[in-house]
C-alpha positions as CSV (number, residue, x, y, z in Angstrom):
1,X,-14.3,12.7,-12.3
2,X,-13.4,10.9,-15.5
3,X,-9.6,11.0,-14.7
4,X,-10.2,8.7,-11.6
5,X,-12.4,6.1,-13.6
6,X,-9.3,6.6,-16.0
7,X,-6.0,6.3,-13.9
8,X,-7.3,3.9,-10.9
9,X,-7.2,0.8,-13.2
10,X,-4.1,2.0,-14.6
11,X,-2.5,1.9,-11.4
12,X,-4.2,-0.8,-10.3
13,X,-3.3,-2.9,-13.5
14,X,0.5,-3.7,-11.9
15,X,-0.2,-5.0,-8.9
16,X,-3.2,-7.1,-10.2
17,X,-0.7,-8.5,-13.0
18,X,2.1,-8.9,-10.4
19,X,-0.4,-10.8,-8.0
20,X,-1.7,-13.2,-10.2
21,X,1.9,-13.8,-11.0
22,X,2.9,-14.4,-7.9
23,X,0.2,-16.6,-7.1
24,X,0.6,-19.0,-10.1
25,X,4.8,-18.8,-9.5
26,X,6.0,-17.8,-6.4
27,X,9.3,-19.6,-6.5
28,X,11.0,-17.0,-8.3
29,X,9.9,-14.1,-5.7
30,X,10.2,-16.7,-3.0
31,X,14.1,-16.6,-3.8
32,X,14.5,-12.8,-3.6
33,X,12.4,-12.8,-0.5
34,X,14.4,-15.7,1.7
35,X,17.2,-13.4,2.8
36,X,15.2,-10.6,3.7
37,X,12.5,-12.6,5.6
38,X,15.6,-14.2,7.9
39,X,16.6,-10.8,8.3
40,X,13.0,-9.5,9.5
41,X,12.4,-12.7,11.6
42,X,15.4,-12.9,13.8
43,X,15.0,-8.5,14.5
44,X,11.0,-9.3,15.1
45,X,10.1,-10.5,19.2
46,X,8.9,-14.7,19.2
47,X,5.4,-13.3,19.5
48,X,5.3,-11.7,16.2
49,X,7.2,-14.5,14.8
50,X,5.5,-17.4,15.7
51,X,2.2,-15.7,13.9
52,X,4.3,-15.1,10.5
53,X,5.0,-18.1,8.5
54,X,8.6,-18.8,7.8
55,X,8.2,-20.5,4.4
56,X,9.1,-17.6,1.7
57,X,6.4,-18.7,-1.2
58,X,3.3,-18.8,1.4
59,X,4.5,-15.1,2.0
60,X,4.8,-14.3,-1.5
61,X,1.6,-16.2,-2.2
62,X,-0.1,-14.0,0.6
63,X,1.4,-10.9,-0.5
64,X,-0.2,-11.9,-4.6
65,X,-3.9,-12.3,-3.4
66,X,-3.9,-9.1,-1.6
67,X,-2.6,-7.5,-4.2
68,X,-5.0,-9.2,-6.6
69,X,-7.6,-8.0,-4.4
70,X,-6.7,-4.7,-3.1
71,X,-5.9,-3.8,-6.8
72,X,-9.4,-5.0,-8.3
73,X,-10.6,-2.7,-5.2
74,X,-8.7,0.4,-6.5
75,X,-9.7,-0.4,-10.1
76,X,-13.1,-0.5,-9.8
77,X,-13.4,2.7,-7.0
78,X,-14.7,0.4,-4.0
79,X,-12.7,1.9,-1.0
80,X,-10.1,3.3,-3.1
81,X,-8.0,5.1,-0.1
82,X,-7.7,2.1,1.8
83,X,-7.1,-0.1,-1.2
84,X,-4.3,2.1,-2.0
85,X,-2.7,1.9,1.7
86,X,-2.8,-1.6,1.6
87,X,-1.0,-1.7,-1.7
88,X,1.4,0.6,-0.5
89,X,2.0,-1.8,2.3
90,X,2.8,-4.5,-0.1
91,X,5.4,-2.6,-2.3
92,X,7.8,-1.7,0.4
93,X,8.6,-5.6,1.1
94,X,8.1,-6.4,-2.7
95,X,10.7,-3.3,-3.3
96,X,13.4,-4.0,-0.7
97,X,13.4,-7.9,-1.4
98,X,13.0,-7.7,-4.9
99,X,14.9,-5.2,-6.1
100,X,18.1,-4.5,-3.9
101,X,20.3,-3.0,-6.5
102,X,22.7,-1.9,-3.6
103,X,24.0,-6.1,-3.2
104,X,24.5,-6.6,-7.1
105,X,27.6,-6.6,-8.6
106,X,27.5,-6.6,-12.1
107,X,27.0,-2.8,-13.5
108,X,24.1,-3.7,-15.9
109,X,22.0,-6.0,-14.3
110,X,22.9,-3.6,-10.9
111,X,21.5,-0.9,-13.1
112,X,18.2,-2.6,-14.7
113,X,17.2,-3.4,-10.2
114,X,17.9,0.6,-9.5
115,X,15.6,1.3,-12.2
116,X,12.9,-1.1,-11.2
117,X,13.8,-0.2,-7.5
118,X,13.1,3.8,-8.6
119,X,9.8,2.9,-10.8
120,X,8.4,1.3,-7.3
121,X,9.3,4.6,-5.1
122,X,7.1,6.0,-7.6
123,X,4.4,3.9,-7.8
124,X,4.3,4.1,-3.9
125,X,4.2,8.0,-4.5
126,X,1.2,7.2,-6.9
127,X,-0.5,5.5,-4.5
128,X,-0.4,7.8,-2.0
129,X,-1.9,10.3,-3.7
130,X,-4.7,7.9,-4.5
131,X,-4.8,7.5,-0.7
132,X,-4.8,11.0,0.2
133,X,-7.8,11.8,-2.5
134,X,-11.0,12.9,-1.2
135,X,-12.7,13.1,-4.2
136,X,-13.0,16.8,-3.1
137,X,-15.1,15.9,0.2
138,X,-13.7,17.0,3.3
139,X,-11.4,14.2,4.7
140,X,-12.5,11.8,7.8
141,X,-10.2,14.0,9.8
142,X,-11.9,17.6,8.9
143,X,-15.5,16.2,9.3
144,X,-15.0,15.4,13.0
145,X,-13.2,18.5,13.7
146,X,-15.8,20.3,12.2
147,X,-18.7,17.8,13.9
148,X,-16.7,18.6,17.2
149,X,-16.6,23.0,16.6
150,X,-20.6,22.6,15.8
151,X,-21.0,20.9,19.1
152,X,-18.8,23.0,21.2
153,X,-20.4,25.7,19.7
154,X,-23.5,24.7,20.4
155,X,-22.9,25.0,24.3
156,X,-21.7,28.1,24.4
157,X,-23.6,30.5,26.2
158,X,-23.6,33.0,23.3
159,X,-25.0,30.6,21.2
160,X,-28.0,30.0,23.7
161,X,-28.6,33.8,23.9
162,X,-29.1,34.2,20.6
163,X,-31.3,31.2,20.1
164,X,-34.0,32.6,22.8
C-alpha cells in the first residue's frame, strides 16, 4: 500500500535525525541521562549491572546507532514490526531522561519538556501501530493457531472417515 511507503520514512525520519545526533554529540543527552542511569543501576541486580556500561555518552551513543539503524530499517520496509519494537524500546529511556517535565521549575521551559514529553507518548503510539501491522496477512500468532486446528484436525477420526 502507498500509505506505508509514504508514512514509514516519516516516522522513521526522527529517530534517524535524533540518532545521528546523538552519535556526533552525545554530551548534551549524556547530561539528561546521568541521573536516570544512577537511578536504574543501583535498582538493577550486579549481574545486569556489570554488563551495562556506567559512562552516560557510550549509552547515548548506543541508544543513536540503533536508532540510526532500526529507523533506516522502518524507512525502507525491511522488518518493519520489529524495527518499530526496537524503536519503541529506545523512546521510553530517551522520553523519561530527556524530557522529565515533572522536576522543572520554571513554568515555560516546564511547559516546552511536557510538550516534547506528550509528542513522544505519541510517537510510541505511532510505532506501535507500525508494529502491530500485518500488511493485512494473518499475524505470526493466527498462522500457527491456524497451522495447529489443520493438524488437530487432521487426526480426528471424522476427518479419516471421510477421506476413505
Amino acid at each position: 500500500m502507498i500509505l506505508r511507503r509514504i508514512a514509514r520514512p516519516m516516522l522513521a525520519s526522527i529517530f534517524i535525525a535524533g540518532g545521528v545526533d546523538a552519535l556526533r554529540s552525545p554530551s548534551g543527552k549524556a547530561d539528561a541521562a546521568q541521573p536516570g542511569l544512577e537511578q536504574a543501576l543501583a535498582m538493577l541486580p550486579n549481574s545486569v549491572t556489570e554488563r551495562i556500561p556506567d559512562n552516560p555518552e557510550v549509552l547515548v551513543r548506543v541508544n543513536g546507532a540503533v536508532q540510526v539503524g532500526a529507523g533506516a530499517l522502518l524507512a525502507v520496509g525491511k522488518a518493519p514490526r520489529i524495527a518499530s519494537l526496537v524503536l519503541a524500546g529506545t523512546l521510553v529511556p530517551t522520553t523519561v531522561a530527556g524530557h522529565d517535565f515533572w522536576n522543572v521549575e520554571d513554568p515555560a521551559k516546564r511547559a516546552m519538556q511536557r510538550t516534547q514529553f506528550i509528542k513522544n507518548v505519541s510517537l510510541l503510539g505511532g510505532l506501535l501501530i507500525a508494529a502491530a501491522d500485518t500488511e493485512g496477512k494473518p499475524s505470526l500468532g493466527r498462522r500457527a493457531a491456524r497451522h495447529a486446528q489443520e493438524k488437530v484436525v487432521a487426526v480426528l477420526p471424522s476427518h479419516h472417515a471421510e477421506n476413505k
